[in-house]
LOTOR-616334 format. One record per residue (C-alpha): residue number from 0; residue in one letter; chain; x, y, z. Coordinates in Angstrom, 2 decimals. Each point is the difference from the previous one (the first is absolute). Layout:
R   resi   resn   chain         u         v         w
R    NUM      A       A         X         Y         Z
...
REM end
This chain:
R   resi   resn   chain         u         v         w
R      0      X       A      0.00      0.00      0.00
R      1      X       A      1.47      3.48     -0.58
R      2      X       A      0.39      1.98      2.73
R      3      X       A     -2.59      2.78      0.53
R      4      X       A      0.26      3.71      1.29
R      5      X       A     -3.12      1.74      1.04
R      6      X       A     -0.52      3.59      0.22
R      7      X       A     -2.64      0.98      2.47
R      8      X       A     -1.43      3.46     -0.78
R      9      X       A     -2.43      1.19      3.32
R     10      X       A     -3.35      1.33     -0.98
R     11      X       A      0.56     -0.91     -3.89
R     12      X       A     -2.06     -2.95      0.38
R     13      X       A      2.23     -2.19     -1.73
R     14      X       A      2.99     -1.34      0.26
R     15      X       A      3.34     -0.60     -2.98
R     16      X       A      1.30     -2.81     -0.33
R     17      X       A      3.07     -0.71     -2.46
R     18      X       A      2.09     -2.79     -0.53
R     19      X       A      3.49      0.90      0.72
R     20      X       A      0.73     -1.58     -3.28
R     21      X       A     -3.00      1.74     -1.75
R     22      X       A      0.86      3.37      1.45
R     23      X       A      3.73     -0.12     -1.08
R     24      X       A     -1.32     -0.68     -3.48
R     25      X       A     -2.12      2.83      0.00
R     26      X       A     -0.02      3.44     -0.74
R     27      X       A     -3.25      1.37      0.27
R     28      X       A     -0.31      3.95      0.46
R     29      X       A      2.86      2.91      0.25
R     30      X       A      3.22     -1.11      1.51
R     31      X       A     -1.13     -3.65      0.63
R     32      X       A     -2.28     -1.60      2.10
R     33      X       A      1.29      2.04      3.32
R     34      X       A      0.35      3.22     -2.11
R     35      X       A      4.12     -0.74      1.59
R     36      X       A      1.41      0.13     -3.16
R     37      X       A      1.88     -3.32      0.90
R     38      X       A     -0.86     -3.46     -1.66
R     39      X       A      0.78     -3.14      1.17
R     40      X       A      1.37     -1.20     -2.72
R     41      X       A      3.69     -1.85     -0.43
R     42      X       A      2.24     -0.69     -3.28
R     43      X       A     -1.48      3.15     -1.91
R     44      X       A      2.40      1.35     -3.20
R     45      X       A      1.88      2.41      0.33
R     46      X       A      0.93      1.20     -3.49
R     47      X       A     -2.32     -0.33     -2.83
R     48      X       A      0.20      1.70     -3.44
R     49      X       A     -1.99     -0.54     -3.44
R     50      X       A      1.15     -3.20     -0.56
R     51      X       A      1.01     -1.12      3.30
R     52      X       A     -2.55     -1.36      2.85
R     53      X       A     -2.64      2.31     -1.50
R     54      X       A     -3.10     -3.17      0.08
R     55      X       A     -2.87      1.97     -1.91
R     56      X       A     -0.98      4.03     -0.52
R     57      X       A     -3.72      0.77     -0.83
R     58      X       A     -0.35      3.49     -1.57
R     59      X       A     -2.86      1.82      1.66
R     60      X       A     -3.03      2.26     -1.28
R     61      X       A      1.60      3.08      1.37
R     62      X       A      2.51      1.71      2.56
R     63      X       A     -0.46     -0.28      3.91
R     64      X       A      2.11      0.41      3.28
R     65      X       A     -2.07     -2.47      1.91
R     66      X       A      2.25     -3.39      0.97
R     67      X       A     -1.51     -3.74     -0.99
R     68      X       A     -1.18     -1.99      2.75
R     69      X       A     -0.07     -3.93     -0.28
R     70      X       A     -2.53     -2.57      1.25
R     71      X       A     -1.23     -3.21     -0.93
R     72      X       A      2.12     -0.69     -2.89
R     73      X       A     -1.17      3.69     -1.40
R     74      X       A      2.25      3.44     -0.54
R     75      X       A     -2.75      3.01      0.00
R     76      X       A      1.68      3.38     -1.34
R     77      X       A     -2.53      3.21     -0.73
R     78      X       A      1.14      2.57     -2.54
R     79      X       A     -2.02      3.11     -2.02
R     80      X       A     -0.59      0.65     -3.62
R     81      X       A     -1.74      2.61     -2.05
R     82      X       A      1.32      3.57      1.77
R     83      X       A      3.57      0.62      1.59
R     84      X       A      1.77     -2.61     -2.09
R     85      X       A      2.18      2.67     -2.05
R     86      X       A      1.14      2.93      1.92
R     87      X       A      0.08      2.06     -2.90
R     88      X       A     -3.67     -0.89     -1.43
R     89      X       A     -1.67     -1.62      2.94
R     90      X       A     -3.18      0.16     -1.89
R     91      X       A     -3.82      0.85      1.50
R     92      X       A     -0.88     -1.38      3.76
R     93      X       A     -3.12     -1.63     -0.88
R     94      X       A      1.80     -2.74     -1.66
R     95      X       A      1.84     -0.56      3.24
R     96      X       A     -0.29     -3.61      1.19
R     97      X       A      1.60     -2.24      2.23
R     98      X       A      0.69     -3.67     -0.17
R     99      X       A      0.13     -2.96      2.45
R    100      X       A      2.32     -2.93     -1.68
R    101      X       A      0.77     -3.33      0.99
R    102      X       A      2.57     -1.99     -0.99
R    103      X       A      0.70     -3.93      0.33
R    104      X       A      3.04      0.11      2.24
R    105      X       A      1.28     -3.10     -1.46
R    106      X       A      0.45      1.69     -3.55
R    107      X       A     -1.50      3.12     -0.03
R    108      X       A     -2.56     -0.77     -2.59
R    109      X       A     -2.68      2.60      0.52
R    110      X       A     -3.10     -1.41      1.44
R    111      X       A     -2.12      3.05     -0.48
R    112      X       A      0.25      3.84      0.36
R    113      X       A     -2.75      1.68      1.63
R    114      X       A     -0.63      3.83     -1.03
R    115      X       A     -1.86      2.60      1.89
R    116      X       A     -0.50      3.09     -1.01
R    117      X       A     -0.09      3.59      1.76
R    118      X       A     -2.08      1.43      1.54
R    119      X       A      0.51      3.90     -0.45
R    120      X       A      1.35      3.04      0.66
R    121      X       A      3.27     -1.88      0.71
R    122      X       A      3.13      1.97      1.07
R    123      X       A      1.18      1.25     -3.15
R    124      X       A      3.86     -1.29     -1.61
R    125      X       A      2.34      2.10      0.90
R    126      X       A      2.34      1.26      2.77
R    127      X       A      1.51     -3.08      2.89
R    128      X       A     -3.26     -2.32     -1.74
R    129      X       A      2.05     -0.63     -2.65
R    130      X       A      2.54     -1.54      1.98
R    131      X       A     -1.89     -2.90      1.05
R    132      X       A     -3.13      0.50     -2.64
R    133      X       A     -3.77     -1.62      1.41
R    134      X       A      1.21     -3.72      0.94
R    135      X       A      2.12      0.36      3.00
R    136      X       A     -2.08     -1.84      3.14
R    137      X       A      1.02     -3.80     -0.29
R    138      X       A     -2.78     -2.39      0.42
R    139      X       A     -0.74     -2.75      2.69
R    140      X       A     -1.52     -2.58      0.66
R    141      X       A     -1.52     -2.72      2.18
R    142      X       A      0.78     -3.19     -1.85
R    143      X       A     -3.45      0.19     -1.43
R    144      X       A     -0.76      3.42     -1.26
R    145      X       A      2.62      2.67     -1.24
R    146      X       A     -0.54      3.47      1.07
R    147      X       A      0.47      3.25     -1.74
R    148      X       A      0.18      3.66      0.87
R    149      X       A     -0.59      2.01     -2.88
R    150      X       A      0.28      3.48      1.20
R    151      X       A     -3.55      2.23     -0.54
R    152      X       A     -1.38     -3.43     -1.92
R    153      X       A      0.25     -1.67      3.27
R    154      X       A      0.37     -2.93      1.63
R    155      X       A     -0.57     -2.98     -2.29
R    156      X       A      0.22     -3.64      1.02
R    157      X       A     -0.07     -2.96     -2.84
R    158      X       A      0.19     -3.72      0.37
R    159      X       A      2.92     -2.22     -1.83
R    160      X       A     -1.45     -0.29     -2.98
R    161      X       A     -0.27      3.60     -0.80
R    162      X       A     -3.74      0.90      1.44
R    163      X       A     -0.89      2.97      1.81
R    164      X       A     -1.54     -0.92      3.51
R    165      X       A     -0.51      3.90      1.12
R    166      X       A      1.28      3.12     -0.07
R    167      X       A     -0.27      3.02      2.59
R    168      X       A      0.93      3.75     -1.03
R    169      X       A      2.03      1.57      2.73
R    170      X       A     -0.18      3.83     -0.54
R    171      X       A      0.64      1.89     -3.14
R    172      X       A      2.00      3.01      1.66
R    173      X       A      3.96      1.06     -0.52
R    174      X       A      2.33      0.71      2.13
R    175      X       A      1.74      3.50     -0.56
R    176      X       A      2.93     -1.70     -1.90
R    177      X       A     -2.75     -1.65     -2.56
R    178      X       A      2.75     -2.84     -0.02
R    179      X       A     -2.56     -3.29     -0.09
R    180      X       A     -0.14     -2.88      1.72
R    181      X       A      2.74     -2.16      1.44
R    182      X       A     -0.44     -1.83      3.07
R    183      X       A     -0.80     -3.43     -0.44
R    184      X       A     -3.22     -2.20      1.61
R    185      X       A      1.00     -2.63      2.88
R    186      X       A     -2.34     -3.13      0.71
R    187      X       A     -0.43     -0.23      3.89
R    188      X       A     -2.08     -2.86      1.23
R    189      X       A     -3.94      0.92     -1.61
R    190      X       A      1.04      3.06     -0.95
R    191      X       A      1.95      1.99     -2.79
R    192      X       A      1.52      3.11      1.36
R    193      X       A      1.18      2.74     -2.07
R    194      X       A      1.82      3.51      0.53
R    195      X       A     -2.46      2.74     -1.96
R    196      X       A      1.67      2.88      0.56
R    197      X       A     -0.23      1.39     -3.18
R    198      X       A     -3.33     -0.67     -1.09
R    199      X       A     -1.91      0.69      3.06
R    200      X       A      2.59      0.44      3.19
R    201      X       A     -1.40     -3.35      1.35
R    202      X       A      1.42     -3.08      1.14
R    203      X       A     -2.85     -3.18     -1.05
R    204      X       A     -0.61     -3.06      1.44
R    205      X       A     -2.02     -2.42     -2.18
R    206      X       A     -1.66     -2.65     -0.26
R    207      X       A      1.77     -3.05     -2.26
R    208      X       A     -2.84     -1.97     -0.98
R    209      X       A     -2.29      3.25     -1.13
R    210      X       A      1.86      3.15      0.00
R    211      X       A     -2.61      1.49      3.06
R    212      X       A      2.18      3.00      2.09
R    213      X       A      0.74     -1.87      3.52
R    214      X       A      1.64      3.76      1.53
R    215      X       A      0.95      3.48     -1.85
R    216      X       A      2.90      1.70      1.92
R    217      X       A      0.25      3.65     -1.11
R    218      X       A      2.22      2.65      0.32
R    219      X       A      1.20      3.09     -1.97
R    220      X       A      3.64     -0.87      1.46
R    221      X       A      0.26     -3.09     -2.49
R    222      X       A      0.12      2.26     -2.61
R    223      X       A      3.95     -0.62     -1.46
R    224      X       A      0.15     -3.20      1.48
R    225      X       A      0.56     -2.45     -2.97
R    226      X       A      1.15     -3.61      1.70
R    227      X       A     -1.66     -2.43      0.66
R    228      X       A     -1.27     -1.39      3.45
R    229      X       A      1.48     -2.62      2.33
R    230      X       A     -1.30     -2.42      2.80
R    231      X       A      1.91      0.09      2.96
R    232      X       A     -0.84     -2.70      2.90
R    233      X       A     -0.65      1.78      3.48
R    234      X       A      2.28     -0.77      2.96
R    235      X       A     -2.63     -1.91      2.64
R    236      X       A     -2.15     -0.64     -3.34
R    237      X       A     -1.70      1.46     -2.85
R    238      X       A      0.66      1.73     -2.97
R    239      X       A      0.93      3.41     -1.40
R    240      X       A     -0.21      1.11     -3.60
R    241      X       A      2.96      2.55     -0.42
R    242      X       A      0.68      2.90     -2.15
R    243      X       A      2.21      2.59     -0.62
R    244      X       A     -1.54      3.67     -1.07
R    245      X       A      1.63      3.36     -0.39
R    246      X       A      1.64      0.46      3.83
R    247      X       A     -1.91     -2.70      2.12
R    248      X       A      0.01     -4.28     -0.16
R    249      X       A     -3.17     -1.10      1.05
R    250      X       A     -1.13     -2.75      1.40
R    251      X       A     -4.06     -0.92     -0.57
R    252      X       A     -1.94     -2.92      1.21
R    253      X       A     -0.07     -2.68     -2.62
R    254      X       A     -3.37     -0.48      1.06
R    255      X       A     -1.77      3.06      0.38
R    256      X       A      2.37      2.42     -2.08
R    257      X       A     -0.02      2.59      3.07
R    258      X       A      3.33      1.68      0.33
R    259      X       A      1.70     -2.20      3.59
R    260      X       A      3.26      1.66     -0.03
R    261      X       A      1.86      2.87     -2.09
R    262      X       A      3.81      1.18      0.35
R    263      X       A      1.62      3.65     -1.33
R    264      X       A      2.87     -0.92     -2.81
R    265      X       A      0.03      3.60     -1.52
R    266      X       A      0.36     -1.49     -3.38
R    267      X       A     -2.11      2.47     -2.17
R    268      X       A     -1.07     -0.20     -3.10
R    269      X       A     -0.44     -2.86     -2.45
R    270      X       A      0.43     -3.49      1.82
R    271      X       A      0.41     -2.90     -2.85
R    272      X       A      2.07     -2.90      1.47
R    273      X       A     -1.87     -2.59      2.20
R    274      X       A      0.65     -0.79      3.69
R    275      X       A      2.32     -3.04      0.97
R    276      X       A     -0.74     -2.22      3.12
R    277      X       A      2.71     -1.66      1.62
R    278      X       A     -0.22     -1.57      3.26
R    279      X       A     -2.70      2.56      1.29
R    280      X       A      1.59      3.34     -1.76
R    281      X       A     -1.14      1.61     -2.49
R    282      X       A      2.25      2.00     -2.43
R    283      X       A     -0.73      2.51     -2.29
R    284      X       A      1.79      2.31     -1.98
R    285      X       A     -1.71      3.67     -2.45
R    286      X       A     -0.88      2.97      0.14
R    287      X       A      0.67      3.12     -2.40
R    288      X       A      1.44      2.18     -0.15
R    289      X       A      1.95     -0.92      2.90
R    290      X       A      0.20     -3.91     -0.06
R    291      X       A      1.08     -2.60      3.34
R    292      X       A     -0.64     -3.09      1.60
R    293      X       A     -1.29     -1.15      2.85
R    294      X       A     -0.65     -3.03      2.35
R    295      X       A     -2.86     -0.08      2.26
R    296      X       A     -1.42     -3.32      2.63
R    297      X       A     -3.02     -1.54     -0.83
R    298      X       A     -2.93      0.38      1.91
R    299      X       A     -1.29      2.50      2.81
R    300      X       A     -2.73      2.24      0.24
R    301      X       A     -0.33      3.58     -0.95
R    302      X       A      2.95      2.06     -0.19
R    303      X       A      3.18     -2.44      0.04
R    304      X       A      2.68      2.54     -1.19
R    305      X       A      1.74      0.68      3.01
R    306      X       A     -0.35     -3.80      0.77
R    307      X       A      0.35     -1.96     -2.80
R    308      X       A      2.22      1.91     -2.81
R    309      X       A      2.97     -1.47      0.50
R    310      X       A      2.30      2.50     -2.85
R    311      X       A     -0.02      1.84     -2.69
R    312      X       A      2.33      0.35     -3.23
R    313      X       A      1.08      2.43     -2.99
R    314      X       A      0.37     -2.90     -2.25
R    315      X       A     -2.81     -0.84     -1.64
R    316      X       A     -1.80     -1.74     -2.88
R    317      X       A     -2.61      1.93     -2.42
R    318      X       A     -1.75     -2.84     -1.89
R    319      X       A      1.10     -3.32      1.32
R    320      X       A     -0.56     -1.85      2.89
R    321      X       A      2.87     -1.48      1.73
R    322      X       A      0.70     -3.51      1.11
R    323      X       A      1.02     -0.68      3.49
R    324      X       A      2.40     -2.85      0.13
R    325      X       A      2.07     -1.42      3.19
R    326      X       A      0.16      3.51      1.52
R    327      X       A      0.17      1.83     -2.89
R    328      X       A     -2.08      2.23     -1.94
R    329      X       A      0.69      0.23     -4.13
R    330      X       A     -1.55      1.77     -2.55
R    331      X       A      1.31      1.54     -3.52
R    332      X       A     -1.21      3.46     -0.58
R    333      X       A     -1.12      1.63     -3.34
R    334      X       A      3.46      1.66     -0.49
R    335      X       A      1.17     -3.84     -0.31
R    336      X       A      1.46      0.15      3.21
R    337      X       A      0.41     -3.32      2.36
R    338      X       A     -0.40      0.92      3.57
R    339      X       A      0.84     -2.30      3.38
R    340      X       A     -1.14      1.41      3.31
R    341      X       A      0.16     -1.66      3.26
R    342      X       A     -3.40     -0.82      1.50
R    343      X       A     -0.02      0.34      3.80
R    344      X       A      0.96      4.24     -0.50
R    345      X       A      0.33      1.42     -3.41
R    346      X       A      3.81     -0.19     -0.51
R    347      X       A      0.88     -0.25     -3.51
R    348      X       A      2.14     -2.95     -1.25
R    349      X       A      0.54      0.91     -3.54
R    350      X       A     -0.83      1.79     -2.97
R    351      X       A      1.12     -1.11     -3.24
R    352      X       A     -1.64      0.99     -3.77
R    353      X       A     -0.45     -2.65     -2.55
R    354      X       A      2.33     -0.24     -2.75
R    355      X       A     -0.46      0.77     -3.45
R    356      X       A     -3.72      1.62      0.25
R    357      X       A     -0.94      1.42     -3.48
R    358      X       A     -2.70      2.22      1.26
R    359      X       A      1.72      3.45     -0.18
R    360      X       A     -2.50      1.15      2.20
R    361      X       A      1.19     -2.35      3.27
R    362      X       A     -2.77      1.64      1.90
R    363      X       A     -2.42     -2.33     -1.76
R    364      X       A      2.43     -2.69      0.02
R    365      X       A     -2.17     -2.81      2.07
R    366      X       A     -3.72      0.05      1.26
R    367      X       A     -0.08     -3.99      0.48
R    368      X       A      0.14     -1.19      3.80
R    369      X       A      2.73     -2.55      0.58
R    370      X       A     -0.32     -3.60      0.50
R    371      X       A      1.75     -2.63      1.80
R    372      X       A      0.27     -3.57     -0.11
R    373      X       A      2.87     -2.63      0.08
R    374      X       A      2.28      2.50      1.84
R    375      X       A     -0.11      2.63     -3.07
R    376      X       A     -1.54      2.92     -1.07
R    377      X       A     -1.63      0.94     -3.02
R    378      X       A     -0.44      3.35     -1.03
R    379      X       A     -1.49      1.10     -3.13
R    380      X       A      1.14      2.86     -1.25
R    381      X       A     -2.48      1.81     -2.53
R    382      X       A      2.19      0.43     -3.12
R    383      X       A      3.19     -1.97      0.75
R    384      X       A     -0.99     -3.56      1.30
R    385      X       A     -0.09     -1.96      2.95
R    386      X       A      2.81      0.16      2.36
R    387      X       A      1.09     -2.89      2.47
R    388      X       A      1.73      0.52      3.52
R    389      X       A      0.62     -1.96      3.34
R    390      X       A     -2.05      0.38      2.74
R    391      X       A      2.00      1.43      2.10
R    392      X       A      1.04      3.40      1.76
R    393      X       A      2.79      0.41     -2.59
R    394      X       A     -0.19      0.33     -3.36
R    395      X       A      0.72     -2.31     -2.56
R    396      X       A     -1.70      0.03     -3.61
R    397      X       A     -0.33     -3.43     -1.01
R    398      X       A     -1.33      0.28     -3.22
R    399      X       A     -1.41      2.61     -2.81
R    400      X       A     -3.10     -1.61     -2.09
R    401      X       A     -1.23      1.36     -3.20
R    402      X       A     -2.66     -0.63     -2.90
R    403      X       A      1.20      1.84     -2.22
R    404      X       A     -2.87     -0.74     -2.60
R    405      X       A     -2.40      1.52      2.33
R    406      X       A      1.14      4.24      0.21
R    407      X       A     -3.80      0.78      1.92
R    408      X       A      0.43      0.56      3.63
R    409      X       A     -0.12     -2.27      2.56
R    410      X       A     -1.82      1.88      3.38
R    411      X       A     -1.41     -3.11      1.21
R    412      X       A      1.15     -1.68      3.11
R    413      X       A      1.17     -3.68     -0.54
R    414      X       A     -2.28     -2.85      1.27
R    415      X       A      1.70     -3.17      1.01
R    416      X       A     -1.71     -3.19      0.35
R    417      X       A      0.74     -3.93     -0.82
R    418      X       A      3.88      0.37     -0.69
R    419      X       A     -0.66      3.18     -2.56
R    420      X       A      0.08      3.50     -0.36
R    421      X       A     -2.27      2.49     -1.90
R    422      X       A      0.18      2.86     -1.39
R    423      X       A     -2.64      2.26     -1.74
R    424      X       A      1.15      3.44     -2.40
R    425      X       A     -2.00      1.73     -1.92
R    426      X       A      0.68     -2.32     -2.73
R    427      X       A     -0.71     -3.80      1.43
R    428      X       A      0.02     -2.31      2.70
R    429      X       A      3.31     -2.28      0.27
R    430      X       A      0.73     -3.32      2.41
R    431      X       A      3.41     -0.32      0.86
R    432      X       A      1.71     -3.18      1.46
R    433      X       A      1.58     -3.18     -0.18
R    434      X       A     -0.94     -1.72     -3.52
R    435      X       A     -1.63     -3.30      0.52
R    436      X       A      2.39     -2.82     -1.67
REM end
């Protein structure tokens, strides 16, 4: 029998339960199935090219920034066609649509391609949207139903086979910036939770099975806050669902949505990267124009600044979220630059850039979150490749990957799961691993 690990969520009404086996095979919504970053996998490549470990690459409908997530022998991937493809004609809006794909993970035949299209006004293409374009929340899923967050469309949830179950609009407001969506949707016991902040300043709780609004946590102070939320476990029990927003981490009841705790970072401004947990800390790094991290201890009630922020940092990420790893943090930030900084208080380790970055503009260098598995790194750059390092609070690049047939560029985060890595561009979807003999 294979061993079994359960994950009791209080109040949720239900509880997970994974295979260890399963759940090391699995990917299944932004920065794997403990939104860590980390996968469990061993004997991943390490260099791939064109012709060289490079299993299958499916080209896709349109561009995207979102990240594949894999489950049950399936690779779904959303992109957008119709506006914003070509910066220099993006075209009219009301063609805009969006696309759910999945993939067979074994050979990355298409199965089908789902297309939805906008519902208008949409923010318009132009300015920071172009960056990132109107495909940037990764999907996620349950095992039985894959979820999708599709901005001012909604909320849309669709079976295997390509059939839309329900969908729920979630506000069709924008922020100051007029940026569009990025956070991504995580599946919590019954419920799928997802960070609104730009279409309605909301945090939502629903329903799986029918799409019904379990809680609606408001506030004006989420506008800016662009990650994507967290469940932290309660010392003496319980849950928390944590997010960083412009100069506070809060802490809400992953029942109720009411606001338990809240601590001061100062961090004003946009807030894009995600929170990492790590043995009961959460660490988060933004702000703008003056950017910093932070580490604050889980749980409390009310104000827990004083009490619970443990430091605070210069150094900083803008876009990605870092991976905590043995004591460290590690991150890469969009001027291509690799950063190591020591957990327990802030003190920076080192800071190294990435060789041979073809971007002349190295403050758009990287938007991709790192990964880790099999005591590497993998950090995709967005115009020069993937780069390989050791896990470890000194630097050493392993490895520089590139396709060179594919010039798009690559903002997705990798997705790891059953001895392979994935990538997405604005081009295609590509496996990368051992060949089979």
């Amino acid at each position: 029998m294979k061993p079994m690990k359960q994950i009791w969520l209080n109040g949720l009404g239900m509880a997970l339960t994974l295979s260890v086996s399963a759940e090391a095979a699995e990917w299944r919504q932004f920065r794997g199935n403990d939104s860590a970053g980390k996968a469990m996998e061993s004997d991943l490549v390490r260099d791939w090219a064109d012709d060289r470990n490079l299993l299958w690459r499916t080209s896709m409908p349109g561009p995207g920034s979102s990240s594949p997530i894999v489950a049950k022998g399936r690779v779904f991937v959303t992109s957008y066609s119709g506006y914003g493809v070509d910066r220099a004609e993006p075209g009219e809006i009301d063609a805009l649509t969006r696309h759910l794909v999945c993939l067979d993970e074994e050979t990355g035949k298409l199965l089908w391609d789902q297309p939805v299209s906008a519902r208008l006004p949409e923010d318009p293409y132009r300015g920071y949207l172009t960056e990132h374009g109107y495909a940037s929340s990764t999907p996620a899923t349950d095992g039985e139903t894959v979820y999708v967050f599709f901005g001012k469309t909604g909320l849309l949830a669709f079976d295997y086979g390509g059939k839309e179950l329900w969908r729920r609009e979630l506000g069709q407001e924008s922020s100051n910036r007029r940026w569009g969506s990025a956070a991504s949707p995580i599946v919590v016991g019954d419920h799928v939770i997802v960070n609104a902040s730009e279409e309605s300043q909301s945090i939502r709780a629903l329903d799986r099975k029918t799409g019904e609004e379990v809680w609606s946590a408001e506030a004006s102070s989420l506008e800016l806050a662009y990650g994507s939320p967290l469940v932290a476990e309660r010392r003496g029990g319980g849950h928390d669902l944590v997010l960083a927003v412009p100069n506070e981490v809060w802490g809400l009841n992953l029942s109720t949505g009411k606001l338990r705790w809240f601590a001061e970072t100062r961090l004003p401004g946009n807030i894009c990267p995600s929170l990492t947990l790590a043995d009961g800390v959460a660490y988060g790094f933004g702000g703008y124009p003056s950017q910093g991290s932070f580490a604050v201890r889980m749980g409390g009630e009310g104000d827990v600044t004083r009490s619970h922020l443990m430091w605070k940092s210069r150094v900083s990420s803008y876009v990605a979220s870092p991976v905590f790893h043995e004591g460290y943090l590690y991150w890469v930030t969009d001027r291509g630059e690799v950063l190591c900084q020591r957990a327990k208080d802030g003190q920076l380790v080192f800071r190294e850039s990435l060789p041979d970055l073809e971007n002349s503009d190295r403050r758009r260098a990287s938007y991709a979150s790192l990964v880790y598995g099999d005591g590497h790194f993998y950090a995709v750059s967005r115009f020069s490749g993937t780069y390989v390092f050791k896990a470890q609070p000194e630097f050493e690049l392993v490895a520089h990957n590139r396709i060179r047939t594919d010039r798009s560029q690559f903002n997705g985060s990798p997705a790891v799961a059953g001895g392979r890595l994935y990538l997405r561009s604005d081009q295609g979807v590509y496996a990368i691993g051992k060949p089979i003999p």
